[in-house]
C-alpha positions in Angstrom: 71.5 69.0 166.6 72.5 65.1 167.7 70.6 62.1 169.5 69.5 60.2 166.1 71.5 62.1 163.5 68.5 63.6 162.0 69.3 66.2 159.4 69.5 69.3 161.0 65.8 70.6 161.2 64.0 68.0 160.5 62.1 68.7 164.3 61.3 72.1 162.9 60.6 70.7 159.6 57.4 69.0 161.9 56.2 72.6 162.8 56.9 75.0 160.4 56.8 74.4 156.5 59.9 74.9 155.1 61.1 77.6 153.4 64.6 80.0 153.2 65.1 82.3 156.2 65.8 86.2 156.2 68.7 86.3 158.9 71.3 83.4 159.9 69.5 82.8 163.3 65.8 83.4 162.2 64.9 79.3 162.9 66.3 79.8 166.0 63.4 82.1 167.4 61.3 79.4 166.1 62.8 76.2 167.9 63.1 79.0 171.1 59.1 79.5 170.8 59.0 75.9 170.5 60.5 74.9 173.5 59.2 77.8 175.6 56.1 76.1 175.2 57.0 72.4 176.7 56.3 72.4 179.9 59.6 71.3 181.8 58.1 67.8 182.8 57.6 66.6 179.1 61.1 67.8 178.4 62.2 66.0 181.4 60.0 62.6 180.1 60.9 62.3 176.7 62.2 59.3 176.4 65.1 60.6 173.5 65.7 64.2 173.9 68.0 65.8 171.5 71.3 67.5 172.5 70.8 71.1 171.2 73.8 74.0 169.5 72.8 77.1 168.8 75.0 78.9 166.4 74.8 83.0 166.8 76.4 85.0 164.0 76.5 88.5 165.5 75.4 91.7 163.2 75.3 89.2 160.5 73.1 90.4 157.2 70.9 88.1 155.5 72.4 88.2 152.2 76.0 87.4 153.3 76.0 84.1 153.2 77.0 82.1 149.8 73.9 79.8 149.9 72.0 83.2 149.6 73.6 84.0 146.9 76.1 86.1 147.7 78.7 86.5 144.8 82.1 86.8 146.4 81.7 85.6 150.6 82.0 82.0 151.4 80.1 80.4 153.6 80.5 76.7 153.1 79.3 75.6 157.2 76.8 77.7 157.2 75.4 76.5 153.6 75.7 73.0 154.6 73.6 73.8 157.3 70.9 75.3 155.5 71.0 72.6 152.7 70.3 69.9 155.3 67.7 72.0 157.6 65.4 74.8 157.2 65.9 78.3 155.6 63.3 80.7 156.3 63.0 83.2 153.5 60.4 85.8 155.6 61.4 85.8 159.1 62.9 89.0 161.0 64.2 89.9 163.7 62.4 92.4 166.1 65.0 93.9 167.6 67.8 94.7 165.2 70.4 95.8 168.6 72.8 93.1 169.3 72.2 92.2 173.3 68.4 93.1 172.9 68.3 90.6 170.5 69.7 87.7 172.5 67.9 89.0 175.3 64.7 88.4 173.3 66.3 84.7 172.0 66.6 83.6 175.3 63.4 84.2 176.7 61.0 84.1 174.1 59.7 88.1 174.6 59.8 91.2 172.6 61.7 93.9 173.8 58.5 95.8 174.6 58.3 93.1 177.6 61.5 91.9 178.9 62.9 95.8 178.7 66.3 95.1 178.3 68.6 97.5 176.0 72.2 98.8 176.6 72.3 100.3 180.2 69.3 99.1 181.6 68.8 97.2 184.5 69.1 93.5 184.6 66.1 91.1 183.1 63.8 90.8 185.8 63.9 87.5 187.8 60.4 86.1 186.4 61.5 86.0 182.7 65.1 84.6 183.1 64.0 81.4 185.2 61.3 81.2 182.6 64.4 81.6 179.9 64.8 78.1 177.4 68.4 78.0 178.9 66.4 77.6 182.5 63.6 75.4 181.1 66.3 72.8 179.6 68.3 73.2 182.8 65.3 72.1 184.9 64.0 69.4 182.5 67.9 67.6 182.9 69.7 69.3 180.2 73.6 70.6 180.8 73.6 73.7 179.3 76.3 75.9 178.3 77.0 79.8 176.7 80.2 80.7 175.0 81.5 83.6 173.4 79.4 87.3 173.5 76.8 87.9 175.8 76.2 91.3 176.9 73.1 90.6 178.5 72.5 91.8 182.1 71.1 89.2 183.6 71.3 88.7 188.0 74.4 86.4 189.1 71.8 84.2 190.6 69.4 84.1 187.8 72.4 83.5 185.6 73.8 80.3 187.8 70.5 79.3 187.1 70.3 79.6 183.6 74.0 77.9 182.8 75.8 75.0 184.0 79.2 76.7 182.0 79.1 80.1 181.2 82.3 81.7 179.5 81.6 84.9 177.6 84.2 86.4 175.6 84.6 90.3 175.6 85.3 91.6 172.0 87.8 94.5 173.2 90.5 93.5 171.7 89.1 91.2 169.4 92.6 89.8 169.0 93.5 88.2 172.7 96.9 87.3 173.3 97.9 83.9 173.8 101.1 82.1 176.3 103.0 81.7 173.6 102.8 85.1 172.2 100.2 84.8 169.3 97.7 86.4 168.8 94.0 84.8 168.1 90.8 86.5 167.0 87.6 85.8 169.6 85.6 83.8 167.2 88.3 81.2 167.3 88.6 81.1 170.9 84.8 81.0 171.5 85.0 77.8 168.6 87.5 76.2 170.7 85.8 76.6 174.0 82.3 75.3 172.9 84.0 72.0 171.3 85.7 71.4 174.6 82.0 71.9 176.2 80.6 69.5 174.1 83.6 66.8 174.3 82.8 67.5 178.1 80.1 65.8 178.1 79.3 62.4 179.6 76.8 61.3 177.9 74.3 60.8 180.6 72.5 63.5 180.0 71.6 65.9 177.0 73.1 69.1 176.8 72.5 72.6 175.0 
C-alpha cells in the first residue's frame, strides 16, 4: 500500500484490532468488505486515496510461512509484511476452491450468492459491476489483474472491472522465453505487475 508510506495496514489497523491471520490473504477479505462498503462518491472525494496491491498466494497453507513459524520454509517478503501490518490469527476462508475463492474476493459474496465454481456460468452482471475492482474503477482508480484468474466473468463486465488485465495460464508453469529459457509463471506474473505499477502516471491512484 503507498500514498503516505504508512506501514502496511495501519488503514486496517483503524477497523479491526490487530491480531495474526489464519491464511496469507485472510486481511484481504477484510480491506475487500471495507471498500465494498464506500460508496463510489467518497472514494472518488477523498482528498488522498491510497494506491492499493493485492498479493494472492494461490493454495497457500497458513502455516507455511516462516513468520508462522514454520521450521524449514522461508518467507522473508511475506514476514516483512506481516511484521509491519496486520496478521489475523482466526480468519478463514469460506471457500477453500481456488477460482471460487477469488470469485468471492472480488465481490464481497459467499459462494452460496455469487454461484460461481469450476464450469459454471459466468458471475452474473449485478455482482461484477458491484465487484471492488469496479467500485475503484468508477471512483478514479486504474486498476489492474495479473497472473491466475480463472474466474468466468462476461468480456464486458470484465472491461469494466480492469483497466489491464493479463492473466497467466499455469499449463506449462514453465513458459518459454525468445531467447530460449525457460521461466516459471510466478516470475512472469512479478514482472508484469511491476511494469503495471511503473506504468503509472501519477495522476491517479491505482489498484
Amino acid at each position: 500500500m503507498a500514498g503516505k508510506k504508512l506501514p502496511l495496514g495501519q488503514a486496517l489497523g483503524q477497523v479491526y484490532s490487530p491480531a495474526r491471520m489464519r491464511t496469507p490473504f485472510a486481511w484481504l477479505t477484510g480491506l475487500v468488505a471495507f471498500l465494498l462498503a464506500s460508496p463510489a462518491d467518497a472514494l472518488g472525494k477523498a482528498a488522498d486515496r491510497p494506491n492499493i496491491i493485492f498479493f494472492l498466494s494461490d493454495d497457500h497453507r497458513w502455516d507455511r510461512m516462516g513468520c508462522a513459524g514454520h521450521p524449514f520454509l522461508k518467507t522473508p517478503t511475506m514476514d516483512r509484511l506481516a511484521k509491519e501490518g496486520v496478521r489475523f490469527s482466526n480468519m478463514f476462508v469460506t471457500t477453500s476452491i481456488c477460482a471460487a475463492s477469488r470469485a468471492t474476493l472480488l465481490t464481497g459474496l459467499y459462494e452460496r450468492t455469487h454461484q460461481f465454481t469450476f464450469g459454471t456460468p459466468p458471475i452474473a452482471g449485478k455482482f461484477s459491476q458491484a465487484s471492488y475492482p469496479a467500485v475503484l474503477r468508477g471512483a478514479g482508480y486504474r486498476t489492474g489483474f495479473i497472473g491466475k484468474f480463472g474466474v468466468n466473468i462476461a468480456q464486458a463486465d470484465r472491461e469494466s472491472m480492469f483497466d489491464s488485465f493479463q492473466p497467466i495460464g499455469r499449463n506449462p508453469y514453465l513458459k518459454k522465453q525468445p531467447d530460449g529459457s525457460l521461466r516459471h509463471e510466478s516470475e512472469l506474473a512479478g514482472d508484469r505487475a511491476i511494469e503495471f505499477i511503473n506504468q503509472q502516471k501519477g495522476d491517479a491512484p491505482f489498484c
